[in-house]
Biopython code that builds the backbone (N, CA, C, O; Angstrom):
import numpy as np
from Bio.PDB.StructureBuilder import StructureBuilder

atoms = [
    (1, "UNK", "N", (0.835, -1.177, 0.000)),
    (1, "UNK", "CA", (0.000, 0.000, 0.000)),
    (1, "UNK", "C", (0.883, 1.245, 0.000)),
    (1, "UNK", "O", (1.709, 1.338, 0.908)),
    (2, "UNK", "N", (0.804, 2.212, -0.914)),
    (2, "UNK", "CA", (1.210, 3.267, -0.931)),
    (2, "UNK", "C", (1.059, 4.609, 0.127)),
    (2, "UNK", "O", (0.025, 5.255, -0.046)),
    (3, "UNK", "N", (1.769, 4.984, 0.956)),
    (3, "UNK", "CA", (1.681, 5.920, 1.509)),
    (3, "UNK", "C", (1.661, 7.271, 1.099)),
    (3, "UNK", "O", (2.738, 7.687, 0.674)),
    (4, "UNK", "N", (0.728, 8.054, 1.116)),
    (4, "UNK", "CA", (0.731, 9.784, 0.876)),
    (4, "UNK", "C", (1.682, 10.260, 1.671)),
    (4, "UNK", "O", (1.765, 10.203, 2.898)),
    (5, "UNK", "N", (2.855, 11.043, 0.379)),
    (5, "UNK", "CA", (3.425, 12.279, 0.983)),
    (5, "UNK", "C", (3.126, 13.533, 1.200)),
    (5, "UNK", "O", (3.309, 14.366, 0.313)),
    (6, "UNK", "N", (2.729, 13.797, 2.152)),
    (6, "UNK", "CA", (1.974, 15.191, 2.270)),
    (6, "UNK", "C", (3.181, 16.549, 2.300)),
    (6, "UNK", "O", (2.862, 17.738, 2.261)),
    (7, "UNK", "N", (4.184, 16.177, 2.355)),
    (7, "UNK", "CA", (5.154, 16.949, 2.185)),
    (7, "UNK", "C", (5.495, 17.798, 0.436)),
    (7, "UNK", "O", (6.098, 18.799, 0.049)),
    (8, "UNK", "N", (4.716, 16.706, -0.179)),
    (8, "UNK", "CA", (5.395, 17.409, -1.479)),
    (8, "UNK", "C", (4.979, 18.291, -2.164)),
    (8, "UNK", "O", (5.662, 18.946, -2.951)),
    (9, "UNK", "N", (3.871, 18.415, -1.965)),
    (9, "UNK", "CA", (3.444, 20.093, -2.390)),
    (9, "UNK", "C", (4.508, 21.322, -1.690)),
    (9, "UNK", "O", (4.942, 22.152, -2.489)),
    (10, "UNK", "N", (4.854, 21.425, -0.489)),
    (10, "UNK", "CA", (5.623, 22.436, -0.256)),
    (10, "UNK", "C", (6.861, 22.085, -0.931)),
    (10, "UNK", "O", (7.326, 23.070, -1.505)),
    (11, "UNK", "N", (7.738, 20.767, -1.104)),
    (11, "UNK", "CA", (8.738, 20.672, -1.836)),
    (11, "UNK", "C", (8.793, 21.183, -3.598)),
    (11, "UNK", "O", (9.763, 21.707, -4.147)),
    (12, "UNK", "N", (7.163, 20.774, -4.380)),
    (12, "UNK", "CA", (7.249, 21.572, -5.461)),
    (12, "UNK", "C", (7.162, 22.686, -5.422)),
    (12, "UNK", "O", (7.857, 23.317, -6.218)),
    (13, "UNK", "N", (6.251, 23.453, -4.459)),
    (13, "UNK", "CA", (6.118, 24.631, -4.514)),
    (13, "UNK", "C", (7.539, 25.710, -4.050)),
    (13, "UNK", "O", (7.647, 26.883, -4.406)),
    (14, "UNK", "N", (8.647, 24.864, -3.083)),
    (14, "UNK", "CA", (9.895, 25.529, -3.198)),
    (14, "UNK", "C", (10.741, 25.053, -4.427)),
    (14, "UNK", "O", (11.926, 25.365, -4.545)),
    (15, "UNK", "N", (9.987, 24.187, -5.445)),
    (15, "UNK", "CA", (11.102, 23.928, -6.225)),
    (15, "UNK", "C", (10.630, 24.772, -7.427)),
    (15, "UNK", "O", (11.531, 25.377, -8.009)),
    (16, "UNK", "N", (9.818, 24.868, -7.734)),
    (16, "UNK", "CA", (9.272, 26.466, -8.714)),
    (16, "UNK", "C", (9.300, 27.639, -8.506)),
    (16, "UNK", "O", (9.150, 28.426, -9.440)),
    (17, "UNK", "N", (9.573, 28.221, -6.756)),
    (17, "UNK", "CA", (10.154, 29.465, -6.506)),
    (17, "UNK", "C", (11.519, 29.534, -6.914)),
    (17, "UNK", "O", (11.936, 30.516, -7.527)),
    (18, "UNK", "N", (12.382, 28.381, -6.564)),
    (18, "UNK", "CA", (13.591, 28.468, -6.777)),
    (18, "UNK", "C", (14.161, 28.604, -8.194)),
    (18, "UNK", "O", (15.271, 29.013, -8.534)),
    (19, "UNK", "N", (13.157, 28.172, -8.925)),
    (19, "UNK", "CA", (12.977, 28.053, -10.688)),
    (19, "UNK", "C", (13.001, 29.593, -11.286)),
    (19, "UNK", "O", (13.763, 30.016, -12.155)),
    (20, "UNK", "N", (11.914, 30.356, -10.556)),
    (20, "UNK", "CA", (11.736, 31.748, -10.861)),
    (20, "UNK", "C", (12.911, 32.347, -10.311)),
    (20, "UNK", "O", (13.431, 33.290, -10.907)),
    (21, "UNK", "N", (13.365, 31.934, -9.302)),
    (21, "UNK", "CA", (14.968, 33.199, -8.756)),
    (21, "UNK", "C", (15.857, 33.010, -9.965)),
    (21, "UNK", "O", (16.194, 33.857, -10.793)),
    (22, "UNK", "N", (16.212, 31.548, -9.889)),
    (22, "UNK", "CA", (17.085, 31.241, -10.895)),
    (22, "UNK", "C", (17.123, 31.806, -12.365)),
    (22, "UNK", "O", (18.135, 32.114, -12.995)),
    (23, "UNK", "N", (15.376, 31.901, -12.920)),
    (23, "UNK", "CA", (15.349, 32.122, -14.164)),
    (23, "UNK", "C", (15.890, 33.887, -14.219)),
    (23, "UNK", "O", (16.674, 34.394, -15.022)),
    (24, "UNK", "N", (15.050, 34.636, -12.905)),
    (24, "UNK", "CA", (14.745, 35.696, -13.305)),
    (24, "UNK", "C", (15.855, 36.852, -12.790)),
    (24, "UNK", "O", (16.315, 37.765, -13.475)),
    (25, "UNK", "N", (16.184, 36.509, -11.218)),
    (25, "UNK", "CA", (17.310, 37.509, -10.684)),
    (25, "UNK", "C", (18.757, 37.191, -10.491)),
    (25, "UNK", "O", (19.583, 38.043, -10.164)),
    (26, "UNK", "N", (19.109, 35.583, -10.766)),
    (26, "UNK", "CA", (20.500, 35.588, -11.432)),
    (26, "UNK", "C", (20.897, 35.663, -12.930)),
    (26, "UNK", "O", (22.046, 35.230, -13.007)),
    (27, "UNK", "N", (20.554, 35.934, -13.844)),
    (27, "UNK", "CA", (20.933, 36.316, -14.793)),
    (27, "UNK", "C", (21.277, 38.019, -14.779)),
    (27, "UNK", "O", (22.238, 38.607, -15.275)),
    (28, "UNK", "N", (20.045, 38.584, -13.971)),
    (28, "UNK", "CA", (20.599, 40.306, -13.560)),
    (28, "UNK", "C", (21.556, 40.499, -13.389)),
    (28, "UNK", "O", (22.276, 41.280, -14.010)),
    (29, "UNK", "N", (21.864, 39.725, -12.349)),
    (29, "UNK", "CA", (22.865, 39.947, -10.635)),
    (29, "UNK", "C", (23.908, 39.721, -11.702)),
    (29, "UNK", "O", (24.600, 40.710, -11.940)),
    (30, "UNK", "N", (24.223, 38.399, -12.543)),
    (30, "UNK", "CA", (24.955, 37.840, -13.501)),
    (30, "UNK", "C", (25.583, 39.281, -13.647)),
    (30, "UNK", "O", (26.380, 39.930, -12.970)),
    (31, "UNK", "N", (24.827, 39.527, -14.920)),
    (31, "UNK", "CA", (24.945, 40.622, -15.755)),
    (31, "UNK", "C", (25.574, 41.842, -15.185)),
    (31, "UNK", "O", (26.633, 42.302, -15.613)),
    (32, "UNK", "N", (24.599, 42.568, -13.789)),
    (32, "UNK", "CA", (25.242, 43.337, -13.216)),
    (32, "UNK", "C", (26.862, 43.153, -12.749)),
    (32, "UNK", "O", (27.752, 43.944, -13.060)),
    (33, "UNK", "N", (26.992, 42.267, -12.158)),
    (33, "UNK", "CA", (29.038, 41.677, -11.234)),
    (33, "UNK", "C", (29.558, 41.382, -12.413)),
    (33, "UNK", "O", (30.479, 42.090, -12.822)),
    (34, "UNK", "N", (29.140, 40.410, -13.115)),
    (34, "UNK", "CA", (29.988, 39.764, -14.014)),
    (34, "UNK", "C", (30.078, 40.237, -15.331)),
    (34, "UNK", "O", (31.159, 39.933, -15.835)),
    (35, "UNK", "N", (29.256, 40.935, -16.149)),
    (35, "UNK", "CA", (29.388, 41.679, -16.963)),
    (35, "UNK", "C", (29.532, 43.039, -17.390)),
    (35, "UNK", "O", (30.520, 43.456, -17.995)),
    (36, "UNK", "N", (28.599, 43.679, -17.089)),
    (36, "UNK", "CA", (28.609, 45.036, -17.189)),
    (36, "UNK", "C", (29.751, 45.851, -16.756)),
    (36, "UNK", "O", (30.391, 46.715, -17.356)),
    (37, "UNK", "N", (29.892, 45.191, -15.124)),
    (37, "UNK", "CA", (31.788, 45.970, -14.561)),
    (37, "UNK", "C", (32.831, 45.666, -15.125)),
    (37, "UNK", "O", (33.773, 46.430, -14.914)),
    (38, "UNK", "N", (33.106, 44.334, -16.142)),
    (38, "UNK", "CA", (34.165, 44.483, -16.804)),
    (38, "UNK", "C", (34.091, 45.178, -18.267)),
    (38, "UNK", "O", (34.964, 45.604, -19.023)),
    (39, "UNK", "N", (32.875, 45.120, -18.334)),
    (39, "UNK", "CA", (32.410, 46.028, -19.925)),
    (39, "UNK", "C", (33.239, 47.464, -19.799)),
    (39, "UNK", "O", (34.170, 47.949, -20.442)),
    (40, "UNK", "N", (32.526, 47.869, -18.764)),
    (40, "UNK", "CA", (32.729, 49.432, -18.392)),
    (40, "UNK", "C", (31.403, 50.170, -18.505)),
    (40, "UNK", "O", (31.164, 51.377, -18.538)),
    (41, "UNK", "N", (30.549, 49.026, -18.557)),
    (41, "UNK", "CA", (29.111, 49.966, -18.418)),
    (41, "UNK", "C", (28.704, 50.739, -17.209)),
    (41, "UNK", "O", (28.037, 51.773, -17.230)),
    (42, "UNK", "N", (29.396, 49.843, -15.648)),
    (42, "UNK", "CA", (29.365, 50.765, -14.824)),
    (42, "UNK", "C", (30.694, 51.066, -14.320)),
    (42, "UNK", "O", (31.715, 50.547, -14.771)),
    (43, "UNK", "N", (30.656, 52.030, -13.249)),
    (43, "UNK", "CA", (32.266, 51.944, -12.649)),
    (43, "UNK", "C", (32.377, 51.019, -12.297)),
    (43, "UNK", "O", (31.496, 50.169, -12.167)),
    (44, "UNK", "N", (33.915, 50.907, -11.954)),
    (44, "UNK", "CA", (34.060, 49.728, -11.659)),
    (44, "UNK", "C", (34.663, 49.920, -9.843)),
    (44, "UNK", "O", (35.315, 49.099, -9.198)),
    (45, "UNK", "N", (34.234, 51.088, -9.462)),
    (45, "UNK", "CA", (34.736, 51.509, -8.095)),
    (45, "UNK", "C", (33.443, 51.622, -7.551)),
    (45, "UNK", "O", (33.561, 52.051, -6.404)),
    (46, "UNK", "N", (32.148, 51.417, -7.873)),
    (46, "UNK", "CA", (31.020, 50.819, -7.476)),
    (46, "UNK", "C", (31.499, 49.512, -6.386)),
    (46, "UNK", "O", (31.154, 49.584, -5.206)),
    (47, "UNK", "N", (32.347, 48.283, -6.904)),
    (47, "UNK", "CA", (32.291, 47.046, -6.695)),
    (47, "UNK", "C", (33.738, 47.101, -5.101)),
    (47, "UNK", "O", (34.191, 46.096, -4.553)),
    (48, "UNK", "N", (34.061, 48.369, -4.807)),
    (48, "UNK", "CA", (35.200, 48.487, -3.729)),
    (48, "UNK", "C", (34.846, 47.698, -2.636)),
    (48, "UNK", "O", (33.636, 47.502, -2.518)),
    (49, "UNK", "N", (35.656, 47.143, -1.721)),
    (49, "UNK", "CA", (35.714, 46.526, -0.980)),
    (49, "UNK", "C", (34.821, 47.816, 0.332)),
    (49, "UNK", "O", (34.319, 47.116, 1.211)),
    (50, "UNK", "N", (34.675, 48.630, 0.486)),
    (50, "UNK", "CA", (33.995, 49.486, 1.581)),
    (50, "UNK", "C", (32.921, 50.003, 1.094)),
    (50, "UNK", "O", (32.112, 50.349, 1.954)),
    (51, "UNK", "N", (32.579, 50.206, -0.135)),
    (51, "UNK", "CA", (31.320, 50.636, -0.592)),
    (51, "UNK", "C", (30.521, 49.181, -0.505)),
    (51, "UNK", "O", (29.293, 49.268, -0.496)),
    (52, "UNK", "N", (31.088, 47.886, -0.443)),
    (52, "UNK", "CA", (30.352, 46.126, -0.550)),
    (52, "UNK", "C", (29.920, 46.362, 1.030)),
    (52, "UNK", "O", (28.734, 46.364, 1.361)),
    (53, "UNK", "N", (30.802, 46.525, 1.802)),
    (53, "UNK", "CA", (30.513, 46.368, 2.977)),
    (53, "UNK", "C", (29.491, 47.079, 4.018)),
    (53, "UNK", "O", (28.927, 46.508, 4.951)),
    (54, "UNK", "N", (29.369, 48.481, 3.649)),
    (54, "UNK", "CA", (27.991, 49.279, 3.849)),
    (54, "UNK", "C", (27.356, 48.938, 3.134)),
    (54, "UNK", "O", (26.175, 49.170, 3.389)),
    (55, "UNK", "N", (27.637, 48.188, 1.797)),
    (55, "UNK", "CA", (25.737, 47.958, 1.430)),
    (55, "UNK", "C", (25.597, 46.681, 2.199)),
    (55, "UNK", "O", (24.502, 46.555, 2.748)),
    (56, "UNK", "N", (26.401, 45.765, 2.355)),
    (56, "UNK", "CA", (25.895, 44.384, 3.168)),
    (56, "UNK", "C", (25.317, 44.520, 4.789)),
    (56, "UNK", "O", (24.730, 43.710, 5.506)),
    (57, "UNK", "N", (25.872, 46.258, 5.069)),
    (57, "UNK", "CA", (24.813, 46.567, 6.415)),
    (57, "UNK", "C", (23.544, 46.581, 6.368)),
    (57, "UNK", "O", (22.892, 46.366, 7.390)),
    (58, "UNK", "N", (22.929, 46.846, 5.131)),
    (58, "UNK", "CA", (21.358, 47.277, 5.063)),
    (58, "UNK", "C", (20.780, 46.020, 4.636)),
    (58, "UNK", "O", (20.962, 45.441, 3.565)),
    (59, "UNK", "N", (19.832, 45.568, 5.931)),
    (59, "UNK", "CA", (18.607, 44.534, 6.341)),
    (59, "UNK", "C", (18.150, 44.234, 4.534)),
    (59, "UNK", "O", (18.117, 43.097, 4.061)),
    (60, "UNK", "N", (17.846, 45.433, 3.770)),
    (60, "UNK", "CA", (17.050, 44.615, 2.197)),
    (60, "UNK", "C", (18.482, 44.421, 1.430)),
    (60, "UNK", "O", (18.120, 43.625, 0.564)),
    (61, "UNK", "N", (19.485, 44.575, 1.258)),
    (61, "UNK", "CA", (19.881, 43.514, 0.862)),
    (61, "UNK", "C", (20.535, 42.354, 1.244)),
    (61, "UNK", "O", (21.157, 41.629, 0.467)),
    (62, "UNK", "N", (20.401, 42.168, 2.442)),
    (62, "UNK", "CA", (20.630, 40.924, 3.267)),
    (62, "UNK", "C", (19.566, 39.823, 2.760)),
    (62, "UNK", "O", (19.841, 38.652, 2.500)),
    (63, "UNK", "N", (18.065, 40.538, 2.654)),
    (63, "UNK", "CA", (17.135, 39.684, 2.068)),
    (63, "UNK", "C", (17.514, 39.204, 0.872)),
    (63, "UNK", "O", (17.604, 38.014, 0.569)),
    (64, "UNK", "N", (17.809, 40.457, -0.037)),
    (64, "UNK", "CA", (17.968, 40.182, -1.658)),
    (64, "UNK", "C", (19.143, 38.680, -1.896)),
    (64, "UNK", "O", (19.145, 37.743, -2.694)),
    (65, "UNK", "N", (19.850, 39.000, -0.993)),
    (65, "UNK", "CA", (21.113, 37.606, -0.341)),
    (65, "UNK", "C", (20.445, 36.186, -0.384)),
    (65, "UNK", "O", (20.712, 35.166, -1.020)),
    (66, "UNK", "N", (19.322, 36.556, 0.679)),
    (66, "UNK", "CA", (18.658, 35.235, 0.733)),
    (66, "UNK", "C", (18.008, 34.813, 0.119)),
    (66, "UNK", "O", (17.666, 33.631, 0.122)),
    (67, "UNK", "N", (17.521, 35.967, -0.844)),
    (67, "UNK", "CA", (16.377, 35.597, -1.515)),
    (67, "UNK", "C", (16.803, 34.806, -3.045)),
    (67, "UNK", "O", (16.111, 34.081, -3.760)),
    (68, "UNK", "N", (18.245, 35.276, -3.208)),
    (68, "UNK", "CA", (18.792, 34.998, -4.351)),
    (68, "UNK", "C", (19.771, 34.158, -4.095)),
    (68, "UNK", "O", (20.654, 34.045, -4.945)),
    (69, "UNK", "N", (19.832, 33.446, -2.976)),
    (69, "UNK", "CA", (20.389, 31.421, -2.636)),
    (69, "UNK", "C", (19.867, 31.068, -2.428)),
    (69, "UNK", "O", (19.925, 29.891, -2.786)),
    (70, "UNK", "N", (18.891, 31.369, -1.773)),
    (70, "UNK", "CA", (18.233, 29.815, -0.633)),
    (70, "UNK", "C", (17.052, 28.971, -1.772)),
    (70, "UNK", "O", (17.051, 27.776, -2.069)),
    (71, "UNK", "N", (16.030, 30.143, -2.287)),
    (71, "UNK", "CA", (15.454, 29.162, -3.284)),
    (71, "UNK", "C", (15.967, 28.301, -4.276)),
    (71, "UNK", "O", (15.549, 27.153, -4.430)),
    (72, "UNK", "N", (17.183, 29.003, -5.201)),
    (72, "UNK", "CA", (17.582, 27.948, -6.157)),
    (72, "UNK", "C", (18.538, 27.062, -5.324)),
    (72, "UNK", "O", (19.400, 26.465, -5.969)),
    (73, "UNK", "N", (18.507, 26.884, -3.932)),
    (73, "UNK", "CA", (18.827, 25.430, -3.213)),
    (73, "UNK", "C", (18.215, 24.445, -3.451)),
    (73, "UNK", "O", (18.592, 23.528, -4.181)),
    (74, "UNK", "N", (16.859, 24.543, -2.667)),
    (74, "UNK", "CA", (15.226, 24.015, -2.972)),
    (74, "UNK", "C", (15.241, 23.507, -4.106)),
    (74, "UNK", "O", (14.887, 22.338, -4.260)),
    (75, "UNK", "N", (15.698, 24.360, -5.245)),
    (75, "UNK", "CA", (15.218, 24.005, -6.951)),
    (75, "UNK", "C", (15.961, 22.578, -7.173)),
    (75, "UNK", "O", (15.472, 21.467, -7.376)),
    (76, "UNK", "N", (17.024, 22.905, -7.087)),
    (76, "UNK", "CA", (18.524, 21.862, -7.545)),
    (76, "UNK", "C", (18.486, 20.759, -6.402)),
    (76, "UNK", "O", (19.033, 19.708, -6.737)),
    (77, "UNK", "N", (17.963, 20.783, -5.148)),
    (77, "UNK", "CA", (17.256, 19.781, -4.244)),
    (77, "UNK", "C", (16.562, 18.796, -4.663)),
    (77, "UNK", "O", (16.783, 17.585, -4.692)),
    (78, "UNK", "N", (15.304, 19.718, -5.134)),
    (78, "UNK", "CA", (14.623, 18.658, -5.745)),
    (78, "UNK", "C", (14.717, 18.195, -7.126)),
    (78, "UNK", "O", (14.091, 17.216, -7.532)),
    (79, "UNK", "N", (15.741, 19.117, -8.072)),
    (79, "UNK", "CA", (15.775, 18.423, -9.151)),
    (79, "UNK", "C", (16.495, 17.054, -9.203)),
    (79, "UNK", "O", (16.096, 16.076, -9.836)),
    (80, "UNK", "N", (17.630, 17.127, -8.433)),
    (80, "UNK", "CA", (18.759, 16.421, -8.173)),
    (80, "UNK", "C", (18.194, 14.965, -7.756)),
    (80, "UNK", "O", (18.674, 13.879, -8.081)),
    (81, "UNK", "N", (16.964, 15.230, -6.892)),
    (81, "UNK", "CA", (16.429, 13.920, -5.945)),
    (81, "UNK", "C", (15.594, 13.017, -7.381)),
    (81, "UNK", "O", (15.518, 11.801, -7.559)),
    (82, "UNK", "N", (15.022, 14.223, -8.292)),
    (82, "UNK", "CA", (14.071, 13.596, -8.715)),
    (82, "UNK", "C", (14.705, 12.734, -10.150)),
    (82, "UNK", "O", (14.068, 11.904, -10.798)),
    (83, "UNK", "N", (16.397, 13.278, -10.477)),
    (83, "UNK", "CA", (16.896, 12.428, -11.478)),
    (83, "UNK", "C", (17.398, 11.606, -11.259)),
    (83, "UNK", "O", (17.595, 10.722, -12.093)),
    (84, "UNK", "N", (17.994, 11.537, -9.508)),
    (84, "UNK", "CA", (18.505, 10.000, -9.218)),
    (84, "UNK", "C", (17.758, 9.127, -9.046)),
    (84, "UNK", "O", (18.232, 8.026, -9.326)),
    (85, "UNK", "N", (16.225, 9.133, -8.509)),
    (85, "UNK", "CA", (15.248, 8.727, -8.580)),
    (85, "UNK", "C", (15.114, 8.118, -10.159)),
    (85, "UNK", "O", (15.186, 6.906, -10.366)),
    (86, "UNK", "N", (14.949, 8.917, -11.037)),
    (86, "UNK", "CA", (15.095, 8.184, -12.108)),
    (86, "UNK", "C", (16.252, 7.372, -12.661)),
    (86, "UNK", "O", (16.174, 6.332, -13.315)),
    (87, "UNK", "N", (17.352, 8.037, -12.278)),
    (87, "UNK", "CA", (18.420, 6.795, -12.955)),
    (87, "UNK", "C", (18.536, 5.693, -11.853)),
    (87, "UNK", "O", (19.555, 5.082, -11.530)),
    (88, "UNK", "N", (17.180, 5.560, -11.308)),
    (88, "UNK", "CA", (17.307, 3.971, -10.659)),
    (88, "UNK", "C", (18.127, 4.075, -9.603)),
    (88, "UNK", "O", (18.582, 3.043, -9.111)),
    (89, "UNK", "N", (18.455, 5.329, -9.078)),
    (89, "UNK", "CA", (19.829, 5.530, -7.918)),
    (89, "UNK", "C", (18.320, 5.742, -6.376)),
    (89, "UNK", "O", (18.019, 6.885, -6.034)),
    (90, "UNK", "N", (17.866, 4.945, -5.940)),
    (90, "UNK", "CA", (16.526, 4.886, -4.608)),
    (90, "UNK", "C", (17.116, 4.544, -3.908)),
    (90, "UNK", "O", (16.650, 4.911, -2.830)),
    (91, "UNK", "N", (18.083, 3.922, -3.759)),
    (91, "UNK", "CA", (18.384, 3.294, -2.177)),
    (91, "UNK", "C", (19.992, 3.358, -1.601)),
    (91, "UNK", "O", (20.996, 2.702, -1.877)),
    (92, "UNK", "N", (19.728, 4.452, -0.685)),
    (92, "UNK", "CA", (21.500, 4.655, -0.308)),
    (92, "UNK", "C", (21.733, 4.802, 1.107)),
    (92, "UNK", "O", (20.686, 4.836, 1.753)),
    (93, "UNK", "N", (22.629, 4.883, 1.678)),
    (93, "UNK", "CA", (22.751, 4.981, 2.840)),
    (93, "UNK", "C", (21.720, 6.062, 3.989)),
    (93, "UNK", "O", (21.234, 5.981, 5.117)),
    (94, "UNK", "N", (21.773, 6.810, 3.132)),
    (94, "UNK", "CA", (20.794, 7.950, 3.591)),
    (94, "UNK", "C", (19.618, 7.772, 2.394)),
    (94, "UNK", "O", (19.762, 7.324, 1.257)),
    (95, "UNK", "N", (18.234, 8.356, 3.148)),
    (95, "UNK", "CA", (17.221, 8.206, 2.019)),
    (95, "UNK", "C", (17.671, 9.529, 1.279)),
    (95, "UNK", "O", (18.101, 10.438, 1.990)),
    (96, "UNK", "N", (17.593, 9.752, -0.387)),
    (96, "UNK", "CA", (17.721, 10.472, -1.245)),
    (96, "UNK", "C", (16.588, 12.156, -0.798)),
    (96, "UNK", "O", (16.565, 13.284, -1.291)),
    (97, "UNK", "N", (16.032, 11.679, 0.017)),
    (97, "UNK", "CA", (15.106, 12.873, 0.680)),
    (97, "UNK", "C", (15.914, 13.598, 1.870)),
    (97, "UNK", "O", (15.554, 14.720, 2.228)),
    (98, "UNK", "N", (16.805, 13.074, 2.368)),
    (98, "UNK", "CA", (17.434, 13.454, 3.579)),
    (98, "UNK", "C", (18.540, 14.102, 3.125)),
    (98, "UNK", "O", (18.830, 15.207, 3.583)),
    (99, "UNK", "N", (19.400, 13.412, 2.032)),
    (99, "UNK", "CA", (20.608, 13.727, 1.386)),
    (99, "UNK", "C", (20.087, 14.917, 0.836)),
    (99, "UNK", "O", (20.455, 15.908, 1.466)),
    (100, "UNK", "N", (19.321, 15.164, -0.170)),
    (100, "UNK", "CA", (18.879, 16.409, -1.225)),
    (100, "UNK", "C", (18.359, 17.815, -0.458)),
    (100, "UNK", "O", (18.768, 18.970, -0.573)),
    (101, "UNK", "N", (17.211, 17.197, 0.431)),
    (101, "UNK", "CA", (16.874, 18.508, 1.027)),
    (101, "UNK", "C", (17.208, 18.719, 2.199)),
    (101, "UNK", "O", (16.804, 19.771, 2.695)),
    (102, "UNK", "N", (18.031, 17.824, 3.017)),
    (102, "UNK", "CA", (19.070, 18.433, 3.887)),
    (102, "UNK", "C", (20.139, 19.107, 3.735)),
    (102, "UNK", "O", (20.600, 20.001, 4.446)),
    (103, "UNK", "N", (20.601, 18.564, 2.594)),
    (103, "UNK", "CA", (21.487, 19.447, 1.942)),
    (103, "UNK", "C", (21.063, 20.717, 1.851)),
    (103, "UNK", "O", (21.811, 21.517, 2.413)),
    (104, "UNK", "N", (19.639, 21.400, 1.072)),
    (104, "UNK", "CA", (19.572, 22.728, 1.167)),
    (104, "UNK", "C", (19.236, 22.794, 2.137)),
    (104, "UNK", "O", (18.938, 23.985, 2.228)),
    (105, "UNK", "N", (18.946, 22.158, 3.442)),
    (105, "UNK", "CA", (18.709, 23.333, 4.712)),
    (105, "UNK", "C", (19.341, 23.608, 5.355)),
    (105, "UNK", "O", (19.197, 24.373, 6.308)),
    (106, "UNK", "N", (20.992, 22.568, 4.702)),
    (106, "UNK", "CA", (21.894, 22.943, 5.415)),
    (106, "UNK", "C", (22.489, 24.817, 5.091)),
    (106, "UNK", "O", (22.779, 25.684, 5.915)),
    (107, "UNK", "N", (22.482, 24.866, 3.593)),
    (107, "UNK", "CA", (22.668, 25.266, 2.938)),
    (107, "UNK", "C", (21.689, 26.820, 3.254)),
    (107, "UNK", "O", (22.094, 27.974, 3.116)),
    (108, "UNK", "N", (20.674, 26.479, 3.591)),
    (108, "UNK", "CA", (20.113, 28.032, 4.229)),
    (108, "UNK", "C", (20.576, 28.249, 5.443)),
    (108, "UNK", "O", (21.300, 29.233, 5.598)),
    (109, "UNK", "N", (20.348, 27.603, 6.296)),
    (109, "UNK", "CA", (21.056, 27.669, 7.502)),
    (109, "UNK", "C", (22.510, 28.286, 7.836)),
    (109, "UNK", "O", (22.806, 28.953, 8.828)),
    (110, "UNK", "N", (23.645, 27.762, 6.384)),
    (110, "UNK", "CA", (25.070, 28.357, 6.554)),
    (110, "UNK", "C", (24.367, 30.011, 5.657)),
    (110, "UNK", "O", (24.507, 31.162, 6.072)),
    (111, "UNK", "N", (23.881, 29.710, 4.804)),
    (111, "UNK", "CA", (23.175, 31.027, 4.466)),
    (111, "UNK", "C", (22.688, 31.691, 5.703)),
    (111, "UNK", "O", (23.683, 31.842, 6.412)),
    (112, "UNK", "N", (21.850, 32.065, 6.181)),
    (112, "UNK", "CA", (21.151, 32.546, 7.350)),
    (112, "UNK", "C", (22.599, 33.614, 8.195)),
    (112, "UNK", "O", (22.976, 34.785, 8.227)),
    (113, "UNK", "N", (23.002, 32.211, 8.788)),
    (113, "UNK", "CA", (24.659, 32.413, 9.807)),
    (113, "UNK", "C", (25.251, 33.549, 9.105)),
    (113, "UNK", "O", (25.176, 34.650, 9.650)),
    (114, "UNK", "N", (25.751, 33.453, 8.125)),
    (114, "UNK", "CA", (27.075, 34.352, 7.398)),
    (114, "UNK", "C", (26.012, 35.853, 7.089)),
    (114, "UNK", "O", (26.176, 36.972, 7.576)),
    (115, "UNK", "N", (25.109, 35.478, 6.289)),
    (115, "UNK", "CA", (24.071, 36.966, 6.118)),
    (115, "UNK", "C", (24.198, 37.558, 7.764)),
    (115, "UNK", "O", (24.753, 38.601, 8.109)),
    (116, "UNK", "N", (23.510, 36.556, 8.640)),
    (116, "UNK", "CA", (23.717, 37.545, 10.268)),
    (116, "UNK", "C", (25.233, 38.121, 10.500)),
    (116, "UNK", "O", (25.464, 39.290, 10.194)),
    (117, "UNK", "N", (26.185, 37.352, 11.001)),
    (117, "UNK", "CA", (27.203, 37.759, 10.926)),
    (117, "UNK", "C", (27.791, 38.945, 10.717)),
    (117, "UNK", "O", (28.424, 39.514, 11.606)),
    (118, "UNK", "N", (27.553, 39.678, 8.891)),
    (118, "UNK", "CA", (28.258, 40.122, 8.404)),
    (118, "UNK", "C", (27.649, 41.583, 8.890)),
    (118, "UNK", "O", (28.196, 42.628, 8.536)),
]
sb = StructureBuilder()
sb.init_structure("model")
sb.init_model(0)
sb.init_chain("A")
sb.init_seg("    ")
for serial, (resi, resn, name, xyz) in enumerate(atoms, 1):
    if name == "N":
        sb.init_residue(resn, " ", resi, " ")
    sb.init_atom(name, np.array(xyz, "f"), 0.0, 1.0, " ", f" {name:<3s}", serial, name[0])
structure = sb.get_structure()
């Protein structure tokens, strides 16, 4: 007899938020660090080591931090679970549910720590 996971609606539903960060505000962020400052579209004394550090004081972008790791954790969590699952990889020392999305909570959690911290 099959048991209901009642868990997996919140697991899809963090694995399609994490879908939208991924699709939508790392390619920006991308663009903004990784492209544009070596273009010369912006300064490149924007990116100083003391101008990073007063903006990492202010509470919204501490969020923008979290908001732009912790879901595409979730995403790659559950994608990860759901292709070993398919390549026949079900049974390991740890259940593939413990390994995948412990992994991201580890993963928010060291997120969380270092955002407080800083």
């Amino acid at each position: 007899m099959y048991k209901e996971d009642r868990t997996e609606p919140f697991w899809w539903g963090m694995f399609s938020m994490g879908g939208v960060v991924a699709a939508l505000l790392i390619p920006v962020h991308v663009f903004f660090i990784g492209l544009a400052v070596p273009l010369g579209l912006i300064d490149k004394n924007l990116l100083e080591f003391s101008r990073m550090k007063s903006l990492l004081a202010n509470p919204l972008v501490k969020i923008y931090l979290f908001v732009l790791i912790v879901p595409p954790l979730f995403h790659a969590a559950h994608r990860i679970r759901f292709s070993l699952h398919e390549m026949g990889i079900r049974k390991l020392l740890l259940s593939l549910d413990v390994l995948c999305y412990g992994g991201a909570l580890l993963g928010t959690a060291v997120t969380l720590y270092v955002l407080l911290v800083i």
